[in-house]
C-alpha positions as a Markdown table, in Angstrom:
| # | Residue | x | y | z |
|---|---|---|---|---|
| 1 | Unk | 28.9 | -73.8 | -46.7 |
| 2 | Unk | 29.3 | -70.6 | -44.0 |
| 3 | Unk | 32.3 | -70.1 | -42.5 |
| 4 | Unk | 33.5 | -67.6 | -39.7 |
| 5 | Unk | 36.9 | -66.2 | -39.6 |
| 6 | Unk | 37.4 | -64.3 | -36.5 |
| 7 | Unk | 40.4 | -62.1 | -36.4 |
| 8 | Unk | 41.9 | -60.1 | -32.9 |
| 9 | Unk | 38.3 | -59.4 | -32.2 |
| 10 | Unk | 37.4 | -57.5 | -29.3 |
| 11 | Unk | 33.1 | -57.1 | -28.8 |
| 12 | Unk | 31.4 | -55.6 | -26.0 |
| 13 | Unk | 29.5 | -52.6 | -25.4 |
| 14 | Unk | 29.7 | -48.6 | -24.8 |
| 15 | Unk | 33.6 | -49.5 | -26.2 |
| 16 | Unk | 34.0 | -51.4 | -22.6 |
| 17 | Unk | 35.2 | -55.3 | -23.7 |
| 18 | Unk | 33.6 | -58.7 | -22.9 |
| 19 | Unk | 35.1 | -60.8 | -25.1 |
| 20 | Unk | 39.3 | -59.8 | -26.4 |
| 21 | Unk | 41.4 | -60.9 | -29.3 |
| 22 | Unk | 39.9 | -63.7 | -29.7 |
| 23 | Unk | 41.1 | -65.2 | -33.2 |
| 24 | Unk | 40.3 | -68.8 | -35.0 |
| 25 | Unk | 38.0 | -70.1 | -37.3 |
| 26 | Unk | 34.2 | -72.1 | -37.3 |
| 27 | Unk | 34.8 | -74.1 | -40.1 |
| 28 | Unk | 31.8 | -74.9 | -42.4 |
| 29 | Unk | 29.5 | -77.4 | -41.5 |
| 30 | Unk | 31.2 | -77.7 | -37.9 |
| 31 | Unk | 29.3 | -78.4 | -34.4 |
| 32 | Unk | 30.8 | -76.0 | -31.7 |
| 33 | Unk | 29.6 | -75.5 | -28.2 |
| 34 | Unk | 30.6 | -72.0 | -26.6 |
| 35 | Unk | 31.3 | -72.9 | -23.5 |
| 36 | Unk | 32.0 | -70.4 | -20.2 |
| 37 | Unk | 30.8 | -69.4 | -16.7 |
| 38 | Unk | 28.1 | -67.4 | -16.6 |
| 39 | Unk | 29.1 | -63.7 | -17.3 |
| 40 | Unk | 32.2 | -64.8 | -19.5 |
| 41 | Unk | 30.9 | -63.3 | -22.9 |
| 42 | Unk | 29.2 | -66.2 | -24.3 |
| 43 | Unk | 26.2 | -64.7 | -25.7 |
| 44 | Unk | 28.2 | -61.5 | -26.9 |
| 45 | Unk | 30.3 | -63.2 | -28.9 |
| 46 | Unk | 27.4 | -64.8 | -30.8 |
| 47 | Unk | 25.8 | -61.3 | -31.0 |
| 48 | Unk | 29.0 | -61.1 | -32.9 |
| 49 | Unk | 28.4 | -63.8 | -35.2 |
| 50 | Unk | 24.9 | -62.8 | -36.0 |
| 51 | Unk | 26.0 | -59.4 | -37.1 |
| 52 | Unk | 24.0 | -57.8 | -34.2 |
| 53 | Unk | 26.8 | -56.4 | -32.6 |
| 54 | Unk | 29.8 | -54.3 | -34.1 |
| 55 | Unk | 33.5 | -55.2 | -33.0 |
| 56 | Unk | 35.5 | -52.6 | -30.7 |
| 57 | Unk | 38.4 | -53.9 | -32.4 |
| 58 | Unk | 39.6 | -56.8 | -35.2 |
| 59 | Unk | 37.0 | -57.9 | -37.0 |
| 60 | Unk | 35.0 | -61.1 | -38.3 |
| 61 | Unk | 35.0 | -62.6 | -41.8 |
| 62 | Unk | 31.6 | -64.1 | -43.4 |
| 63 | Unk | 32.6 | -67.1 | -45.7 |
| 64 | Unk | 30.2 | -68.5 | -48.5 |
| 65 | Unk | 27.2 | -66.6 | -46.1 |
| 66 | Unk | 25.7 | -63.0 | -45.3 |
| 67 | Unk | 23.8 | -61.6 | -42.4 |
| 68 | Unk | 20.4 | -63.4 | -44.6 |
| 69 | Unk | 22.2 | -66.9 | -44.6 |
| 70 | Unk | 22.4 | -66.6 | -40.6 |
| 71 | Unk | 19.5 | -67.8 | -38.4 |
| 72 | Unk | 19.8 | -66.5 | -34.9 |
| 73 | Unk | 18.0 | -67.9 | -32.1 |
| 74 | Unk | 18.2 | -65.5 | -28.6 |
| 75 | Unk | 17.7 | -66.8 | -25.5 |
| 76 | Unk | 13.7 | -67.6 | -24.7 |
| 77 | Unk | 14.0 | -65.0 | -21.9 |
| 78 | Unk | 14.9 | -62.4 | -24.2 |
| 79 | Unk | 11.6 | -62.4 | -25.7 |
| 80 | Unk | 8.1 | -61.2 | -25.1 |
| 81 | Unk | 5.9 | -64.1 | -25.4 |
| 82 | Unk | 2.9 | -61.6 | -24.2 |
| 83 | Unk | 2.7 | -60.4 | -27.4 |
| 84 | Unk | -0.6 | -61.3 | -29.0 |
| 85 | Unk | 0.3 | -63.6 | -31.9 |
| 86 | Unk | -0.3 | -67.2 | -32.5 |
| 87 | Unk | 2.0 | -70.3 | -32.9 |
| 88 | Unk | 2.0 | -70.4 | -36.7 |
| 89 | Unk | 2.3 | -66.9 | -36.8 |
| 90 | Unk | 5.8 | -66.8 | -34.8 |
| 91 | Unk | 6.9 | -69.4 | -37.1 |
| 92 | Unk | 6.2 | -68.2 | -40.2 |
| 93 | Unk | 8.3 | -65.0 | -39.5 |
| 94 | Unk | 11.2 | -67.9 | -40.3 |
| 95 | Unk | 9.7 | -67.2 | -44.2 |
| 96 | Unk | 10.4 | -63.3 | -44.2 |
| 97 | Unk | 14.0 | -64.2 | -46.4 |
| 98 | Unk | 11.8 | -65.7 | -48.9 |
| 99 | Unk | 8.6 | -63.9 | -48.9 |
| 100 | Unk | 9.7 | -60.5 | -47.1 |
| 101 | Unk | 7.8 | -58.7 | -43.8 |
| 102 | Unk | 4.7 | -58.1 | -45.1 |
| 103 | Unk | 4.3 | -60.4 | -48.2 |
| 104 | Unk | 1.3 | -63.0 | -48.4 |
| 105 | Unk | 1.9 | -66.7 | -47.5 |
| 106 | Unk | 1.2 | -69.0 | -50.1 |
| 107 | Unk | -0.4 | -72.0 | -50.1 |
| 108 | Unk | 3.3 | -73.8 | -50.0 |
| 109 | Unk | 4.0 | -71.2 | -47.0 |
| 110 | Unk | 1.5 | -72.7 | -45.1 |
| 111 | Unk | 2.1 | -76.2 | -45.7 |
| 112 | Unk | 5.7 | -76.0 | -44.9 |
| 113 | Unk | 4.7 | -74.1 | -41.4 |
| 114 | Unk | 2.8 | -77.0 | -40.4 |
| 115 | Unk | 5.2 | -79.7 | -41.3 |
| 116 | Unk | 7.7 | -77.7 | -39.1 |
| 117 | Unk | 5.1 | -77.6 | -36.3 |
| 118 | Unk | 4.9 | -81.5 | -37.0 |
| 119 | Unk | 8.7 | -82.0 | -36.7 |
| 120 | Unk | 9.3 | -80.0 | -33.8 |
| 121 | Unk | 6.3 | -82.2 | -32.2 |
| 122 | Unk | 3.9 | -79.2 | -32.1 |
| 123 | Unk | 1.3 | -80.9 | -34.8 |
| 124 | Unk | -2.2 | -79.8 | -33.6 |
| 125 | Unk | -0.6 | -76.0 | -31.7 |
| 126 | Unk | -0.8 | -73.3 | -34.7 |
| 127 | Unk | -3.7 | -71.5 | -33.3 |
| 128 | Unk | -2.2 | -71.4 | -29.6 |
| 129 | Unk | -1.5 | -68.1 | -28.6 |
| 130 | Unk | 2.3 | -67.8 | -27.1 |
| 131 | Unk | 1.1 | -66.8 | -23.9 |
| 132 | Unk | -0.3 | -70.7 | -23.4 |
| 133 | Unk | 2.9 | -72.4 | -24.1 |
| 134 | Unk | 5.4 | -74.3 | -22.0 |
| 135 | Unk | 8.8 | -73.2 | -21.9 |
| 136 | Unk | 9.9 | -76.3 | -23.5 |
| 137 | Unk | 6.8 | -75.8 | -26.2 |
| 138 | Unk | 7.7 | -72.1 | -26.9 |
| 139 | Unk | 11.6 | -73.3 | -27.6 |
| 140 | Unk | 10.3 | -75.8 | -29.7 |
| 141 | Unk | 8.3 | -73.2 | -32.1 |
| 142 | Unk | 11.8 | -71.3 | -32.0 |
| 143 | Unk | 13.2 | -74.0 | -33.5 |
| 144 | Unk | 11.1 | -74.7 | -36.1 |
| 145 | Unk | 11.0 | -70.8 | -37.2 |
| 146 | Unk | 14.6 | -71.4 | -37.5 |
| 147 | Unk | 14.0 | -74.0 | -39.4 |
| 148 | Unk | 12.2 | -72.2 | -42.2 |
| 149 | Unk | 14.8 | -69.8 | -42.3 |
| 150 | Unk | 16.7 | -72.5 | -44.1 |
| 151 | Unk | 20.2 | -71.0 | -43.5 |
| 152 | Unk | 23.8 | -72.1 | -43.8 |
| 153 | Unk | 24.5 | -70.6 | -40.2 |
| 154 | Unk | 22.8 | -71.5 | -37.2 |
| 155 | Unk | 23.6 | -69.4 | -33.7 |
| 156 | Unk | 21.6 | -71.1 | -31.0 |
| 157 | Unk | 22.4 | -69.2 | -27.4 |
| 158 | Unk | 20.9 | -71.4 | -25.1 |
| 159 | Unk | 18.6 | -73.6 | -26.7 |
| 160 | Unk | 18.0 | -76.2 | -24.4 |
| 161 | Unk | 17.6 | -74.1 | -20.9 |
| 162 | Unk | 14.5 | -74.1 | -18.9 |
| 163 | Unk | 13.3 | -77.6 | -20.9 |
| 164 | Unk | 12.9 | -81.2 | -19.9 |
| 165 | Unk | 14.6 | -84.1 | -20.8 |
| 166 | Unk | 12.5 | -85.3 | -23.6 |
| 167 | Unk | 12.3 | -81.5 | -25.3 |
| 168 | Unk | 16.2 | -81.6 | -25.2 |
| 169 | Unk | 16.3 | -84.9 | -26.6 |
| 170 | Unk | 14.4 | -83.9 | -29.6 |
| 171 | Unk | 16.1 | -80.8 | -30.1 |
| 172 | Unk | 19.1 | -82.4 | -30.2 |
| 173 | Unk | 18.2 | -84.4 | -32.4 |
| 174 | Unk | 17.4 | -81.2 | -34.9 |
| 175 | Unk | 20.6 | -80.0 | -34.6 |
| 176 | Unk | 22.3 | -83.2 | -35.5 |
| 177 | Unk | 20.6 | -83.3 | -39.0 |
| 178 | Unk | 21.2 | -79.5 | -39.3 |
| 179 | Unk | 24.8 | -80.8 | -39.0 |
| 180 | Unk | 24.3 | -83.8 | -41.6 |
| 181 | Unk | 22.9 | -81.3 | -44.2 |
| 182 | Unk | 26.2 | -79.4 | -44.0 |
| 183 | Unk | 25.2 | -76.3 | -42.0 |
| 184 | Unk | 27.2 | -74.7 | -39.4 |
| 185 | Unk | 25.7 | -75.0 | -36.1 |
| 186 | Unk | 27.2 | -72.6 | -33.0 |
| 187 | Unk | 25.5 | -73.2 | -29.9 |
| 188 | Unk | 26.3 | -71.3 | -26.7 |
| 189 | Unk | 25.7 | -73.9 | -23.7 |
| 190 | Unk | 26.0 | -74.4 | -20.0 |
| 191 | Unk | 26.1 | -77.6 | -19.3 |
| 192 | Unk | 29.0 | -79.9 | -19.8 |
| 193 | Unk | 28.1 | -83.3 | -20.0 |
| 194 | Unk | 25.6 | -81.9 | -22.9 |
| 195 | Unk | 28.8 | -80.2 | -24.7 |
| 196 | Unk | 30.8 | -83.7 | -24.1 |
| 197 | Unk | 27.6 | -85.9 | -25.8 |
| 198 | Unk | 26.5 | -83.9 | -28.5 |
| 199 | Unk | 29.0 | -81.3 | -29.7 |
| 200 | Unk | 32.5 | -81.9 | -30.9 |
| 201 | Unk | 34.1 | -78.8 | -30.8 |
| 202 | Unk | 33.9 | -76.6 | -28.3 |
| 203 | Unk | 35.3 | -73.2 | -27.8 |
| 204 | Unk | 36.2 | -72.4 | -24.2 |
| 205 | Unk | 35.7 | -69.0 | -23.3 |
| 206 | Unk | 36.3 | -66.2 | -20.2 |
| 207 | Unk | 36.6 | -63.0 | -21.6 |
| 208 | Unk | 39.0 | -64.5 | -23.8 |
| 209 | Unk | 39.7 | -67.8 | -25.2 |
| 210 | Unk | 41.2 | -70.5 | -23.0 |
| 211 | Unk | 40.8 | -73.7 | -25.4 |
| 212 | Unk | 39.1 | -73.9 | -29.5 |
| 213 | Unk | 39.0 | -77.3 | -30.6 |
| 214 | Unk | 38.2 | -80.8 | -30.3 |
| 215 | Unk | 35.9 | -80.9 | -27.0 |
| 216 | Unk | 37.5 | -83.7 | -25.0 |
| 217 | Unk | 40.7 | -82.0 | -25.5 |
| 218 | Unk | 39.5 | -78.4 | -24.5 |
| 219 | Unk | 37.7 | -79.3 | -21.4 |
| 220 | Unk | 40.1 | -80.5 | -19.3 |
| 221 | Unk | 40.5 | -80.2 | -15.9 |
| 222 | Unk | 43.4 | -77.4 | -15.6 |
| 223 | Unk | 41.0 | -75.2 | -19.0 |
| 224 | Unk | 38.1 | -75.3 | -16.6 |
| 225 | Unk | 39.9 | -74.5 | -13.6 |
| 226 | Unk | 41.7 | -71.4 | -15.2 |
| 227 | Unk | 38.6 | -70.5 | -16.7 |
| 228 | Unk | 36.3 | -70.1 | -13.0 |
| 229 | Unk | 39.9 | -68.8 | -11.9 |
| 230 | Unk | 39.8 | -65.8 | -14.6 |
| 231 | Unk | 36.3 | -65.1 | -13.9 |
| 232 | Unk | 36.3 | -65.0 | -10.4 |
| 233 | Unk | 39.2 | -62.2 | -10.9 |
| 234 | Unk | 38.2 | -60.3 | -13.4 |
| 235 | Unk | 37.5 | -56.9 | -13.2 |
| 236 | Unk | 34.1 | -55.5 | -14.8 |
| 237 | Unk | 35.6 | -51.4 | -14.3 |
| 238 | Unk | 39.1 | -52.4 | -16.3 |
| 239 | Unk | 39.6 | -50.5 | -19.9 |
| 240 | Unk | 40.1 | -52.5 | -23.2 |
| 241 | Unk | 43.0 | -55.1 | -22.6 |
| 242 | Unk | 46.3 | -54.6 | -24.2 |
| 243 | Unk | 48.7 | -57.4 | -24.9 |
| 244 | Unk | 52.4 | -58.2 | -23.2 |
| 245 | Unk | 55.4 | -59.0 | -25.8 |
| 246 | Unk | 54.4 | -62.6 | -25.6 |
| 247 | Unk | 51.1 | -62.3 | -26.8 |
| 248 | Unk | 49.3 | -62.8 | -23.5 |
| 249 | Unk | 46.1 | -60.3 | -23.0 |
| 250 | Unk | 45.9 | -58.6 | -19.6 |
């Protein structure tokens, strides 16, 4: 399954870093939290994964997947929910790999739309226009488009914010089976005790890595502390960071 090799990459944007040399490896089929303060290049890095944004410097190897055997899910706030579509409609843009923009849904199609509306718990919602939704009901439609998309790569940046307990729960529980079935599940997250439950490797991140690996190892008191520390200190005005004749980035 899909594999990401990342190699001294530096990402950010108008050539001004937010994440540096950052190198390692998601292996296939793996469940890794990215995990940061808020600010520390979490969500750029996935942009990274997804092929969405273009390295200032190293670069990132693809592995048994390409940019159409990655499903991407951005933060709810990033998009408009005003638009006038329905439910089933949202979802079934998880079909354009196998059916193209503008193709008809078959009959199939339109079965498998609703048994994703059923397994995210949104049986009965198809014909709801966004605008009506929850914020837990519109991350639950997310899901299931992602679901269609059927890919060996799946970059979730913030999946469970803004939702209740029981919407977390069940999403959670999505994730978990995408990890049985082998896929490789990244998931940029906020909260700890989540990252400590659910996911067991976790890369620890402020503008450059701090801890990749097993997450009870990684978030460790003196990690997290360097991490806020780092954070607190950086500065957003500084050029692209060069490295010192150990190794450590500046």
């Amino acid at each position: 399954m899909a594999s990401f090799v990342l190699d001294d990459l530096t990402l950010g944007y108008d050539g001004h870093p937010a994440v540096h040399h950052l190198s390692g490896t998601l292996a296939a089929g793996s469940l890794t939290a990215i995990f940061g303060p808020n600010g520390s290049g979490k969500s750029t890095l996935l942009k990274g994964l997804a092929g969405l944004l273009k390295p200032i410097s190293g670069s990132i190897a693809f592995q048994n997947c390409s940019a159409k055997s990655i499903a991407y899910l951005p933060q709810a706030s990033d998009i408009d929910r005003t638009f006038p579509t329905s439910v089933a409609d949202l979802v079934a843009t998880g079909l354009y790999q196998r059916r193209g923009l503008f193709a008809a849904h078959t009959a199939q199609d339109l079965a498998d739309v609703m048994q994703a509306l059923a397994t995210v718990g949104l049986d009965g919602f198809s014909a709801r226009g966004l605008d009506t939704l929850s914020g837990g009901q519109f991350q639950r439609a997310l899901f299931a488009r992602v679901m269609l998309q059927d890919a060996r790569a799946i970059l979730l940046d913030e999946p469970f914010s803004a939702v209740d307990s029981k919407t977390t729960n069940d999403l959670l529980a999505i994730v978990a089976r995408w990890q049985q079935e082998g896929r490789t599940v990244v998931a940029v997250l906020h909260d700890e005790a989540l990252v400590h439950q659910h996911f067991p490797q976790t890369l620890l991140l402020a503008r450059e890595c701090l801890g990749w690996g097993p997450t009870q190892e990684v978030l460790n008191a003196p990690n997290l502390q360097r991490a806020r520390h780092i954070h607190e200190a950086w500065d957003e005005a500084a050029p692209d960071c060069e490295r010192d004749e150990h190794g450590h980035a500046h």
